[in-house]
N, C-alpha and C positions, 0 to 999 in steps of 0.2 A: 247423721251430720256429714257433710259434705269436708274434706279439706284435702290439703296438698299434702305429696309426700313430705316435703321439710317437715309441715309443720307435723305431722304423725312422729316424723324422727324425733322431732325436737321436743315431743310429750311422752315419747317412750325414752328419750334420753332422762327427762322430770321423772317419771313415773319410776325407773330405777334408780335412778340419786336416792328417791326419798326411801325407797324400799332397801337403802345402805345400811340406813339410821337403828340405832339401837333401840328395840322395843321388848319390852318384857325379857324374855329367857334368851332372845337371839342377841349376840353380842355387835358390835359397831363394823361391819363392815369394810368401812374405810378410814384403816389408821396407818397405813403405811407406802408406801410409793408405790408398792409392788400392787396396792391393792386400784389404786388410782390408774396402776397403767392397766392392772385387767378390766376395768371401767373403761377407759378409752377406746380400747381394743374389741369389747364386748360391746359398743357401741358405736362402733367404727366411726370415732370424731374426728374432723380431718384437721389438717393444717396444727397439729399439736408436737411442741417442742420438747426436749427435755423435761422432762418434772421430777421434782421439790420436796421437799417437805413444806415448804412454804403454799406447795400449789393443793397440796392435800388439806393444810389448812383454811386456805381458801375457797375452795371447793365442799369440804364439811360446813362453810358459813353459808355459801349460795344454796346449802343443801337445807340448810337450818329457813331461810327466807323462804324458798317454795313451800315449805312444811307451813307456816306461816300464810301464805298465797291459799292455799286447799284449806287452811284453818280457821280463813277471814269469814266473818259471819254477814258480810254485805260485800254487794259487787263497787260500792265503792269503797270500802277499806282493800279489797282485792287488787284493785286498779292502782290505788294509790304508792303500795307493796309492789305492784309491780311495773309501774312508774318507775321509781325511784330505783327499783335494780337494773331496770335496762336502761336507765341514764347513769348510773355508776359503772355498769359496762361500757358504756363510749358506744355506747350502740351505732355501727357504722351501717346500712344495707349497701350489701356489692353484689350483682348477677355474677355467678361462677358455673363454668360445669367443667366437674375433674371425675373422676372414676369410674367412666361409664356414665353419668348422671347428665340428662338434658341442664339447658338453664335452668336455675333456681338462686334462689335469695339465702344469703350466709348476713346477719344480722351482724356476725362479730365481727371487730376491725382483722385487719391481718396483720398478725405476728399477737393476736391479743394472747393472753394466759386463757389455762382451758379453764377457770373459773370463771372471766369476763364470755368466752368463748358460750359454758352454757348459759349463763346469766342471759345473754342477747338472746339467743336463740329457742331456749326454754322459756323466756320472758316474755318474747314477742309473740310466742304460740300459745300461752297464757294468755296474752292479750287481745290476741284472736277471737277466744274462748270466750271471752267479757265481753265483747263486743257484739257477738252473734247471742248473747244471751242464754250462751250453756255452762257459766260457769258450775251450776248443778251437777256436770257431768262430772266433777273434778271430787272423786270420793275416799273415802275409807272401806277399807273391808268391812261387812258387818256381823262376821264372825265374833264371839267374845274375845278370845285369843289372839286373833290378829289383826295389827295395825297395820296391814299394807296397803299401799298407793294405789290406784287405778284408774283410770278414764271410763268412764260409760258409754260407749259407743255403740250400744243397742240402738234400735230406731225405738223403741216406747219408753227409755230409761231407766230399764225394770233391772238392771244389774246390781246387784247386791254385795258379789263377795270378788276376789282379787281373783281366784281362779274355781270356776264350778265344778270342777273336777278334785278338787282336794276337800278347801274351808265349805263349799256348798254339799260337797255329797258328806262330807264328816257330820255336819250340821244334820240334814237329811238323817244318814244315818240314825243319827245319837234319836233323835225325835221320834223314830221308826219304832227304836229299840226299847226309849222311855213307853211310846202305848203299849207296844208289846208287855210287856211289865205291870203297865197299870191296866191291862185288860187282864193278864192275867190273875195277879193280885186281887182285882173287884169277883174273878171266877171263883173264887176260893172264898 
């Protein structure tokens, strides 16, 4: 699939929001300023002011609605999810280029909070997604173990787990090691 650098930023920015969230044995991520500014920073968001405890809380709900977005079981409850959060962001489009960065589209108003800020911008690229008919792409790990976020940005679709090098060869492995086992045991 084809798209623009924003929009790639704006679903690696979604894609690690949601990878914040507490799942099974990993605890919550983002409960503190501290952990909010290493999210910003780790995701180089621009135009971000002071932050909050208010803005961590904020941002844990924007994080709770994309969860929701990738959870929708139709591309119109997906749409309408995502609707509804980039009109609660004030969704403003302005052409910008600051950091080295040609023109591109910044969805959030300016001076918005970085909650409204991913909401626009993680929302619109969400929107993207719905619109060219890949919300498919928008997955879960298919590891037992883990729940984490991903995009499928293969050309056949065939991506299964969050990174193939850990949850895929783990999986891999264990599968390897079960026939090993059950070849052995039927030798006996």
């Amino acid at each position: 699939m084809q798209m623009n650098h924003d929009t790639r930023c704006a679903l690696d920015d979604v894609v690690d929001l949601l990878n914040t969230a507490p799942e099974g044995d990993a605890p919550d991520a983002l409960v503190s300023v501290a952990d909010l500014c290493a999210f910003v920073k780790r995701n180089a968001l621009s135009d971000v002011g002071d932050l909050t405890e208010r803005d961590v809380a904020d941002v844990r709900s924007v994080r709770e609605r994309f969860a929701r977005i990738f959870a929708a079981d139709s591309a119109r409850t997906a749409s309408e999810l995502v609707n509804e959060l980039v009109a609660e962001a004030g969704t403003t489009p302005q052409l910008t280029n600051h950091d080295d960065y040609d023109w591109h589209v910044h969805y959030f108003a300016p001076g918005a909070s970085v909650a409204h800020h991913l909401a626009a911008d993680g929302g619109m690229a969400l929107a993207f997604f719905i619109v060219a008919g890949e919300r498919d792409r928008l997955r879960r790990c298919e590891a037992p173990d883990c729940p984490r976020a991903f995009v499928d940005l293969s050309r056949n679709r065939s991506r299964r787990y969050c990174d193939s090098r850990t949850c895929g060869n783990r999986l891999h492995v264990a599968a390897y090691r079960a026939r090993q086992r059950e070849s052995s045991d039927s030798a006996n």
